[in-house]
C-alpha positions as CSV (number, residue, x, y, z in Angstrom):
1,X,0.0,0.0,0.0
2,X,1.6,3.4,-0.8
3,X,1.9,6.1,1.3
4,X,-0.1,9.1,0.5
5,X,2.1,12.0,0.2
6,X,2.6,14.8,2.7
7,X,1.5,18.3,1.9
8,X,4.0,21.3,3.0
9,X,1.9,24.3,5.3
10,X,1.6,26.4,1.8
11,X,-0.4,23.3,0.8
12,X,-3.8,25.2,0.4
13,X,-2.3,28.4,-1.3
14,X,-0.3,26.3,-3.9
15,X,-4.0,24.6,-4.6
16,X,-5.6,28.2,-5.2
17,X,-3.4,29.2,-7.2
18,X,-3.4,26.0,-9.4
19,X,-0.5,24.9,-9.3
20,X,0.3,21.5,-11.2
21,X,1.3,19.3,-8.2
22,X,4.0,16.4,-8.1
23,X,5.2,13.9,-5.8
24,X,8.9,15.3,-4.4
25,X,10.3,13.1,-1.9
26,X,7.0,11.8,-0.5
27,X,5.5,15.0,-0.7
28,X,3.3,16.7,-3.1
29,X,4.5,19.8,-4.1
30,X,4.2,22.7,-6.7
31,X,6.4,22.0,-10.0
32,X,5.0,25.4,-11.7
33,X,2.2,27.8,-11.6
34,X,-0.2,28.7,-14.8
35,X,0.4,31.2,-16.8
36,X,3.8,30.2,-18.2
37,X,5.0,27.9,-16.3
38,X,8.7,27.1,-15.8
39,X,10.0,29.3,-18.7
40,X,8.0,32.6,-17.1
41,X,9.4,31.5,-13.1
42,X,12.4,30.6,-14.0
43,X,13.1,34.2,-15.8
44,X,11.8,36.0,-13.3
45,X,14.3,34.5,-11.3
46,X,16.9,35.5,-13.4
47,X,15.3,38.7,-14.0
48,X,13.6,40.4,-10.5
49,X,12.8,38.0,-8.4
50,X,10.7,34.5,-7.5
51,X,9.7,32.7,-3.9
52,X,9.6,28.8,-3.7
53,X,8.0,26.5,-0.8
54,X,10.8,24.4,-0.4
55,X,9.2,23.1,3.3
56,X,9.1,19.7,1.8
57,X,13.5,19.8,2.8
58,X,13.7,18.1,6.1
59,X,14.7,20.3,9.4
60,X,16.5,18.2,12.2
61,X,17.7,19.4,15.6
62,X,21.6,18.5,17.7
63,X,21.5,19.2,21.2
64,X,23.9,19.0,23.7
65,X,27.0,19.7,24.8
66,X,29.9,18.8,22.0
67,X,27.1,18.9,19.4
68,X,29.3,20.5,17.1
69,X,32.3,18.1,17.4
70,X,29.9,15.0,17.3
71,X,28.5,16.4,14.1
72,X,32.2,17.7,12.6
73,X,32.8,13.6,13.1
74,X,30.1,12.2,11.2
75,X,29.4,14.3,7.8
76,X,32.5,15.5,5.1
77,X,32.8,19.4,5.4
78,X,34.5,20.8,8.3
79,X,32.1,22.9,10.9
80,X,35.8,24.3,12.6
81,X,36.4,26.5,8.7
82,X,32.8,29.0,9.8
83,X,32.0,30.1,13.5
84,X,28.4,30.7,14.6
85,X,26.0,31.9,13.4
86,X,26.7,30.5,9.8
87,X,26.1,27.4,7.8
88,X,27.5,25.6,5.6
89,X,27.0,22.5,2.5
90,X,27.8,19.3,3.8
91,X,27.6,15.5,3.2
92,X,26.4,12.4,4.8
93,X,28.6,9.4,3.7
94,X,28.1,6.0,3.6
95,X,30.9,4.7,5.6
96,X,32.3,1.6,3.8
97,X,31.6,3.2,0.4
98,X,31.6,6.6,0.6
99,X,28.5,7.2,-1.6
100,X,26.6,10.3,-1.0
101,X,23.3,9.5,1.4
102,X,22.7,12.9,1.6
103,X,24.2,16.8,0.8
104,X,22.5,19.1,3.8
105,X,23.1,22.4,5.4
106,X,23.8,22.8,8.7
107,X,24.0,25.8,10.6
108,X,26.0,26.2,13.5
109,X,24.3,28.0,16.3
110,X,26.6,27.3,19.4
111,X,29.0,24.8,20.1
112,X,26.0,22.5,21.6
113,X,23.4,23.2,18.7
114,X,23.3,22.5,15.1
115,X,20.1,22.7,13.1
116,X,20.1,20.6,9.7
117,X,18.5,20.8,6.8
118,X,18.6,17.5,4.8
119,X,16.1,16.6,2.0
120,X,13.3,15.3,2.3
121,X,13.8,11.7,1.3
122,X,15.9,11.1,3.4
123,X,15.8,13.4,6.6
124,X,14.9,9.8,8.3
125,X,17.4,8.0,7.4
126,X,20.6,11.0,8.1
127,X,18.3,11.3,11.5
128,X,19.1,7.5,12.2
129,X,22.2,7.4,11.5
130,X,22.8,10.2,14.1
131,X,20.7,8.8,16.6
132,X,23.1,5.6,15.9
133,X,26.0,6.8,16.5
134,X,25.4,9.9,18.9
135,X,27.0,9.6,22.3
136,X,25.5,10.2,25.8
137,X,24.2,13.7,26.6
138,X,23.4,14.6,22.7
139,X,19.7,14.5,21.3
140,X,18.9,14.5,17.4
141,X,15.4,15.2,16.9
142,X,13.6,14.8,13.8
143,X,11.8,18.6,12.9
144,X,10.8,17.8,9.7
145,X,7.0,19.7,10.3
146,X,8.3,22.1,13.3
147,X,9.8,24.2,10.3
148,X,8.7,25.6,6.6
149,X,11.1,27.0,4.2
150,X,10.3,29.6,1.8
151,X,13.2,31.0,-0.8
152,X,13.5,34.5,-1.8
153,X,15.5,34.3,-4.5
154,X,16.9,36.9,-7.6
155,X,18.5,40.3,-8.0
156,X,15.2,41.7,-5.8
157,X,15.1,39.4,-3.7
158,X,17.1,42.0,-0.5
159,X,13.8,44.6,-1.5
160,X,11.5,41.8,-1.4
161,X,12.8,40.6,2.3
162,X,14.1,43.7,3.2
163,X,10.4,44.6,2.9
164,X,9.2,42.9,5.5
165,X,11.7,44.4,8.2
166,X,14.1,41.5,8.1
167,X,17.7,41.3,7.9
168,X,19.4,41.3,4.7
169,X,23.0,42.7,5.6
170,X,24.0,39.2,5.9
171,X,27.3,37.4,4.5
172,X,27.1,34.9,2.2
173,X,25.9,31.4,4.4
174,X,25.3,33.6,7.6
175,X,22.1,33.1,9.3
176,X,20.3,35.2,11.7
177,X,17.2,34.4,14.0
178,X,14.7,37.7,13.3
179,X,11.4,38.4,14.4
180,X,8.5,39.1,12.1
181,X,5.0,39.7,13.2
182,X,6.4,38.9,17.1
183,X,7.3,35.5,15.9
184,X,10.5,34.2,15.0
185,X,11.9,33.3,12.1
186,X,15.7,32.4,10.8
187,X,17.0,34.4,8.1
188,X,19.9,32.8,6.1
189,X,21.4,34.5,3.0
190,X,21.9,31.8,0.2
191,X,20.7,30.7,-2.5
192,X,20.3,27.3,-5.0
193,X,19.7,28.8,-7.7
194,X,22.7,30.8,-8.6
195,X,21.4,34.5,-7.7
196,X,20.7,36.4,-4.5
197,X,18.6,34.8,-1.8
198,X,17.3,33.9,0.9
199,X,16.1,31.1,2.8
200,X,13.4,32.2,5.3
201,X,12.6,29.3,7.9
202,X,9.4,30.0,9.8
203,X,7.7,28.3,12.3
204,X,5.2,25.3,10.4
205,X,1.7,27.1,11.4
206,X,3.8,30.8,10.7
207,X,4.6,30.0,6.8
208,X,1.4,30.9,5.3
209,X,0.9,34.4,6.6
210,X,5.1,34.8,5.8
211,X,4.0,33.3,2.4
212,X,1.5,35.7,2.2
213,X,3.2,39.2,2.9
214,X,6.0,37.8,0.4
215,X,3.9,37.5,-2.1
216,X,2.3,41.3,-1.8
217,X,5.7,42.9,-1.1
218,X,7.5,41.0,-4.7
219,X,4.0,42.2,-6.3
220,X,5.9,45.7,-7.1
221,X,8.6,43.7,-9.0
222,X,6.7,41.7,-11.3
223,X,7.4,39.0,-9.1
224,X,6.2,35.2,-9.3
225,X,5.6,32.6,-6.8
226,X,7.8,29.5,-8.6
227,X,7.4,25.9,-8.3
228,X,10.3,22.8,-8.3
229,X,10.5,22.8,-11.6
230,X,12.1,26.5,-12.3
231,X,14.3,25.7,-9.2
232,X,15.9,22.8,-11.0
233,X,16.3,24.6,-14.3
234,X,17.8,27.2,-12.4
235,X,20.7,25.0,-10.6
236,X,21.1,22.8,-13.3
237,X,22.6,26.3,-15.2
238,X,24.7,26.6,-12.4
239,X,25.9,22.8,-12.1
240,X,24.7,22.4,-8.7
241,X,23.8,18.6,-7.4
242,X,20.7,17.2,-7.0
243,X,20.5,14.5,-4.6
244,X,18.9,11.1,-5.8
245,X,20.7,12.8,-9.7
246,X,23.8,13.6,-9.2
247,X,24.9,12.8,-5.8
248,X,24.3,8.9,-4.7
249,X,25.1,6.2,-2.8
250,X,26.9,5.1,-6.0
251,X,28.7,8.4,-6.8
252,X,30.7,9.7,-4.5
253,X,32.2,13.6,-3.6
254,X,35.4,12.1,-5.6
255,X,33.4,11.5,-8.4
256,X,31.2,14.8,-8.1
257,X,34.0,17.1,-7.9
258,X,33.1,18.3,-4.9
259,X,36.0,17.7,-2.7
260,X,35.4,21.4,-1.7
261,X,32.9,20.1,0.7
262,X,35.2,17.8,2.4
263,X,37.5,18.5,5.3
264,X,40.1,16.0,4.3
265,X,42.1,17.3,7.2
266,X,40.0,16.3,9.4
267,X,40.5,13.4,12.2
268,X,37.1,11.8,11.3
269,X,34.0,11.5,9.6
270,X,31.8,8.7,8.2
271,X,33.2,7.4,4.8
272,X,36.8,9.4,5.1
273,X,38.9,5.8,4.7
274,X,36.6,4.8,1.9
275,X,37.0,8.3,0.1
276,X,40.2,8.2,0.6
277,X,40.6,4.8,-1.0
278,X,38.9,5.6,-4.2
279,X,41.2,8.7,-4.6
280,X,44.5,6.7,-4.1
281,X,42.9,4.1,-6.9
282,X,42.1,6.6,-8.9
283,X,40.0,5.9,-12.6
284,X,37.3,6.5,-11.6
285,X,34.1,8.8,-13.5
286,X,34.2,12.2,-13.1
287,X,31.5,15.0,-13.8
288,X,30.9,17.7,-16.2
289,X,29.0,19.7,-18.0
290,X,27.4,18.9,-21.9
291,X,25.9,22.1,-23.8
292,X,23.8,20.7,-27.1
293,X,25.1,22.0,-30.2
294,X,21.5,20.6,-31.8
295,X,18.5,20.2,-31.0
296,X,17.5,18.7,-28.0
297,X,17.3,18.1,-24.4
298,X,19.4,15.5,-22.8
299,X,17.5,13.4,-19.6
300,X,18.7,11.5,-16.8
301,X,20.1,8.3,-17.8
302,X,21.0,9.0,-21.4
303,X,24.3,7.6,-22.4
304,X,26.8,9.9,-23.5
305,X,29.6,8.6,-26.6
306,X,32.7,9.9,-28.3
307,X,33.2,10.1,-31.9
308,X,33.7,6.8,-32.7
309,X,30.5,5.9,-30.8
310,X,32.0,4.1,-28.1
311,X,29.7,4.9,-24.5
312,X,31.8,7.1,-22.5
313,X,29.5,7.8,-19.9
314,X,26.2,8.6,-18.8
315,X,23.4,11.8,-18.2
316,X,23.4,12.3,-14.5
317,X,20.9,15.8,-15.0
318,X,19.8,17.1,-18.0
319,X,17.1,20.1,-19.4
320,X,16.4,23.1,-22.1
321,X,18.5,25.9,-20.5
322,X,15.1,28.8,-20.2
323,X,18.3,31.0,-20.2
324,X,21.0,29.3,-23.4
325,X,17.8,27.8,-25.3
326,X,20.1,25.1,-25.6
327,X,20.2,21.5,-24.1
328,X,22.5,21.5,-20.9
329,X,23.7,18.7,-18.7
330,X,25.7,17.4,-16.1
331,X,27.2,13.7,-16.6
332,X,29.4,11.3,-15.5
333,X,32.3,11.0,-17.8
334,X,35.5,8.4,-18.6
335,X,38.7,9.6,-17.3
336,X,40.4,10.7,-21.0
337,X,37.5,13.0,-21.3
338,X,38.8,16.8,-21.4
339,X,36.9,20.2,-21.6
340,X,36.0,21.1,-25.3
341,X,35.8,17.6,-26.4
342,X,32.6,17.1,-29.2
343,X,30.5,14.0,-27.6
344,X,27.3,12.7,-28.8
345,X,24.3,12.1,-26.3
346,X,22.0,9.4,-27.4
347,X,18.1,10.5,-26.2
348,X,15.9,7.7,-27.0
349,X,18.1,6.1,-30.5
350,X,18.7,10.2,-31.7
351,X,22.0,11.4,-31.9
352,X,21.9,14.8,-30.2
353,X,25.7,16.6,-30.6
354,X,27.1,18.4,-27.3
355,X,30.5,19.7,-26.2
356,X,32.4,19.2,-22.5
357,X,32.3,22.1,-20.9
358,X,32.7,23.3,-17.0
359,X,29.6,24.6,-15.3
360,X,28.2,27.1,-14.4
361,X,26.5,27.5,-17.6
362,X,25.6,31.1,-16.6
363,X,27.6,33.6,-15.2
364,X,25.0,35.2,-12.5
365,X,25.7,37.6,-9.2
366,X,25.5,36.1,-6.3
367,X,26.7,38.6,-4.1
């Protein structure tokens, strides 16, 4: 029997609106709004400005004292680079393969308090594993519906928050807890789609009346309330992850290129000798970008060949660039593989022509 999905607290306003819903995760959320759909959100975006209910993402709590070296032990980035009150990307490794479970945020409060934000597949199973492995005197609690999430994101995005009397003089990452309306609500400045942003994180029963006053304060900008769809064109022309895409338990940071994210210099944390191992072995896939010199959009799962037509890899994310009007992707390539190189991507038996190239696809301000 399958599980009917959860809704996120913006639930009835996405429904009003009529917004074409999808399962994410195990929840139903918006993938795009009418009157335009992804192409319209996702330049607005680009352009002024958009919001997204992202409260599907999960929201976990570490409590205790030592929080923050207990969670420095277990995931790949290292907490001891930032200093409260910032956050910062982060992985959760398998520990004998080093596959990606999850990539997270975590924000570092205090030295006995980190919140998390994994996604929302598999909040569960990154809660477990804490709870595994966590040592007397620290508590992980699963928040998943204590919090929702709502992005501000695009070059009006400080206006649009700014508008509502919170904080926007904020570095990049840095978080801050604010109070809107007499309730609270944690301001961090980030962003997954390439541009300025914001992540607001109210209370659950707080989101729709934040929702709300977002949506008449970006009203002055041409603004547009965007779904899940415009947020993955949007990172895809960046070359950022997606979990469950481009980031599993059978591709690991090594392979992902995103050994930024790891704090190799650290004494511990979960799949470090594994990681390790596979770097030392070396030959291994690695990822890059594909721009279509023809027609087409490459998908997940399309194999990717040289000249000669020998499969040199594989479509890890894929979609029409609302921005290029081209096909972009990110893929899993064959050591041998260099930037420039023509390659042909085969979508469904047609030969669709593409060149290696290193993401981002777009050049954007993020600052």
């Amino acid at each position: 029997m399958t599980a009917e999905p959860k809704t996120s607290p913006l639930h009835d306003r996405h429904v009003a609106l009529g917004a074409k819903l999808a399962d994410f995760g195990g929840w139903q959320m918006p993938i795009e709004y009418p009157g335009g759909g992804v192409l319209r959100e996702h330049t607005a975006v680009r352009e002024r400005v958009g919001i997204f209910d992202v409260s599907h993402l999960g929201k976990a709590l570490v409590r205790g004292s030592g929080a923050a070296d207990f969670v420095n032990s277990c995931f790949t980035n290292d907490l001891r680079k930032v200093a409260p009150p910032k956050a910062q990307y982060t992985m959760c490794l398998d520990d004998e393969t080093a596959g990606v479970v999850d990539d997270l945020i975590q924000y570092f409060t205090s030295e006995d308090e980190i919140f998390l934000v994994p996604n929302a597949a598999n909040t569960a199973e990154v809660v477990r594993l804490l709870q595994a492995a966590a040592p007397e005197g620290i508590e992980i609690t699963d928040q998943h519906t204590d919090y929702g999430i709502i992005a501000v994101q695009g070059p009006k995005a400080p206006e649009v928050v700014a508008a509502l009397g919170l904080p926007i003089d904020l570095d990049y990452m840095s978080f801050r807890v604010a109070q809107w309306q007499g309730r609270d609500v944690i301001v961090l400045r980030s962003g997954y789609t390439g541009e300025k942003g914001f992540e607001l994180v109210p209370r659950w029963d707080d989101a729709p009346a934040l929702w709300d006053a977002l949506v008449e304060a970006m009203a002055p900008y041409d603004g547009l309330p965007c779904g899940l769809g415009a947020r993955d064109t949007l990172r895809t022309e960046m070359g950022y992850p997606l979990h469950g895409n481009d980031l599993t338990l059978d591709i690991t940071p090594n392979m992902a290129r995103a050994g930024w994210a790891v704090g190799r210099g650290k004494d511990a944390f979960w799949g470090k000798e594994a990681l390790q191992r596979q770097k030392d072995a070396g030959g291994y896939r690695l990822t890059w970008g594909l721009l279509a010199t023809g027609r087409g959009i490459p998908r997940s799962h399309c194999e990717v060949k040289d000249a000669s037509g020998a499969v040199i890899g594989e479509v890890t994310s894929g979609t029409m660039s609302p921005t290029l009007k081209q096909g972009i992707a990110l893929a899993l390539l064959d050591r041998g593989v260099s930037e420039g190189d023509d390659v042909v991507i085969d979508v469904r038996g047609r030969e669709l022509p593409a060149t290696v190239v290193k993401p981002p696809f777009v050049k954007v301000e993020t600052s």
